[in-house]
C-alpha positions as a Python dict, from the first residue, in 0.01 Angstrom:
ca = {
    (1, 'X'): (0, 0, 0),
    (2, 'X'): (289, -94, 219),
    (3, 'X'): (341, 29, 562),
    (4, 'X'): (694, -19, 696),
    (5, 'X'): (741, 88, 1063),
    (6, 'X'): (1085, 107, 1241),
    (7, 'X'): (1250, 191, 1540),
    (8, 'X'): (1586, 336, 1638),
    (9, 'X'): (1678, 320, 1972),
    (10, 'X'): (1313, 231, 2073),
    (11, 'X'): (1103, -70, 2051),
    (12, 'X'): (788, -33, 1875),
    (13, 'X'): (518, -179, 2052),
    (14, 'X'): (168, -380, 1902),
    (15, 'X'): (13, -49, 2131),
    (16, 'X'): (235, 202, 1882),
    (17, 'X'): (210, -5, 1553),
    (18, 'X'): (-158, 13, 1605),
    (19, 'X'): (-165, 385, 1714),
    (20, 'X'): (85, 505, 1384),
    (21, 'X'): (-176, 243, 1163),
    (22, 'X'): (-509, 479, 1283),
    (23, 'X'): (-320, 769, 1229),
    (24, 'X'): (-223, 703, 938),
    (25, 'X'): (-507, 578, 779),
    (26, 'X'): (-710, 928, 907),
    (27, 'X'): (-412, 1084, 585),
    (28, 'X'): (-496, 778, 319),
    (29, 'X'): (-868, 865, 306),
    (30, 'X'): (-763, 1182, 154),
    (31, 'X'): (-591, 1049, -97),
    (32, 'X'): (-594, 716, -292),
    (33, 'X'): (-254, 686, -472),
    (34, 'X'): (-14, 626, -196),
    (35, 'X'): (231, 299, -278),
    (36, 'X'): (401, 286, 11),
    (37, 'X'): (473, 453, 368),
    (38, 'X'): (819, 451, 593),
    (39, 'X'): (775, 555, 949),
    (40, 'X'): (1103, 588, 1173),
    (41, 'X'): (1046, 627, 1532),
    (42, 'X'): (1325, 719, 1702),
    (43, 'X'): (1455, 833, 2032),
    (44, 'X'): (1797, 1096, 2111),
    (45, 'X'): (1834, 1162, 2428),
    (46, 'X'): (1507, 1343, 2559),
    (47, 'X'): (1372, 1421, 2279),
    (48, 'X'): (1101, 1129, 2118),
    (49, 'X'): (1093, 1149, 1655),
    (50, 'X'): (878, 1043, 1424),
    (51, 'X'): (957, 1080, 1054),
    (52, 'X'): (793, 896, 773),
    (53, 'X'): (819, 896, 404),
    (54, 'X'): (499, 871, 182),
    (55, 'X'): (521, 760, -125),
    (56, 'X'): (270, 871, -435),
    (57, 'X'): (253, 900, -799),
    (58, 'X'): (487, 1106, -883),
    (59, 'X'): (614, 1263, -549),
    (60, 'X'): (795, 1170, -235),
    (61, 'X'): (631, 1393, 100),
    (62, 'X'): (876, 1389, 397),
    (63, 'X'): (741, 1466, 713),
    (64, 'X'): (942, 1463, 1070),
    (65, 'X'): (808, 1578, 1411),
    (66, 'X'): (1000, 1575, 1754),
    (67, 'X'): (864, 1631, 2115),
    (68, 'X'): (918, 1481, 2454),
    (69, 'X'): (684, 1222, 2438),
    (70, 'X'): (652, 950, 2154),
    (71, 'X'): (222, 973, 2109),
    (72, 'X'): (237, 1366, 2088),
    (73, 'X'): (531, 1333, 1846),
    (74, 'X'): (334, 1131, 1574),
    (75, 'X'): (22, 1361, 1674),
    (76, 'X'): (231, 1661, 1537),
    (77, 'X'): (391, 1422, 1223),
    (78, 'X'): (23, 1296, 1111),
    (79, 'X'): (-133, 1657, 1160),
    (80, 'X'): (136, 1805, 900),
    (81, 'X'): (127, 1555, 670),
    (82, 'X'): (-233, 1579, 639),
    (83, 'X'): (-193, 1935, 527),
    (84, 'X'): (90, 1833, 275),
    (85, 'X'): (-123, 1565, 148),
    (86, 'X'): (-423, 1822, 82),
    (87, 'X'): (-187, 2052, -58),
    (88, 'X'): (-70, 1809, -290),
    (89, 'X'): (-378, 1664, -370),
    (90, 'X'): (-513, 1992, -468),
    (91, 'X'): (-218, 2128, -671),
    (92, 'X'): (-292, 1781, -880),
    (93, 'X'): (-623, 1897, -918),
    (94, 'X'): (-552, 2248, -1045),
    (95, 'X'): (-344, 2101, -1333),
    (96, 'X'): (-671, 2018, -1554),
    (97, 'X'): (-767, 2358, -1657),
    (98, 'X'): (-738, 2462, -2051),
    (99, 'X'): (-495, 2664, -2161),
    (100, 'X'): (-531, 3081, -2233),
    (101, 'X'): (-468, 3030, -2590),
    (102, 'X'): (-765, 2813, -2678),
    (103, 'X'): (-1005, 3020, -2534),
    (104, 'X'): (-1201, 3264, -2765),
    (105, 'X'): (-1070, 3628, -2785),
    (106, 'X'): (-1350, 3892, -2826),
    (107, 'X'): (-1404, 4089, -3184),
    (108, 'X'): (-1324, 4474, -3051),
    (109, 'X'): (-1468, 4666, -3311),
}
């Protein structure tokens, strides 16, 4: 998996690297088939962003988050792509059910 962390207008710190990697890895227990992530932190004027793209099999999930502080920001960008990720995951699952026309039809007599 690759993690690619950027900044715009803001320097990302070893302290935010490390707090985006924790967070992070809290959504890629979940889920096992994530290639790579893109995280954009990014600052206009008072307001603090976090976006990131996650890559998996077969799907892109684009998440962004904004709020005056940077931490509570990618609080709010982790907590809903965890629920995308679960909502993914379990559409994926749903997908392995037979179909209605090989199942047996009762004799009505």
């Amino acid at each position: 998996m690759n993690l690619n962390i950027t900044g715009h207008h803001v320097e990302v710190t070893p302290a935010i690297r490390e707090y985006v990697t924790t967070k992070l890895d809290r959504v890629i227990r979940h889920f096992d088939n994530v290639t790579s992530i893109s995280v954009i932190l990014s600052v206009e004027k008072l307001a603090q962003k976090a976006e990131v793209t996650l890559h998996v099999r077969g799907k892109d999930i684009f998440v962004e988050s904004e709020d005056a502080d940077m931490y509570a920001a990618i609080d709010s960008m982790t907590d809903k792509l965890d629920r995308q990720v679960l909502k993914y995951k379990q559409k994926n699952q749903n997908h392995g059910h037979d179909a209605i026309k090989h199942h047996q039809v009762p004799d009505e007599v």
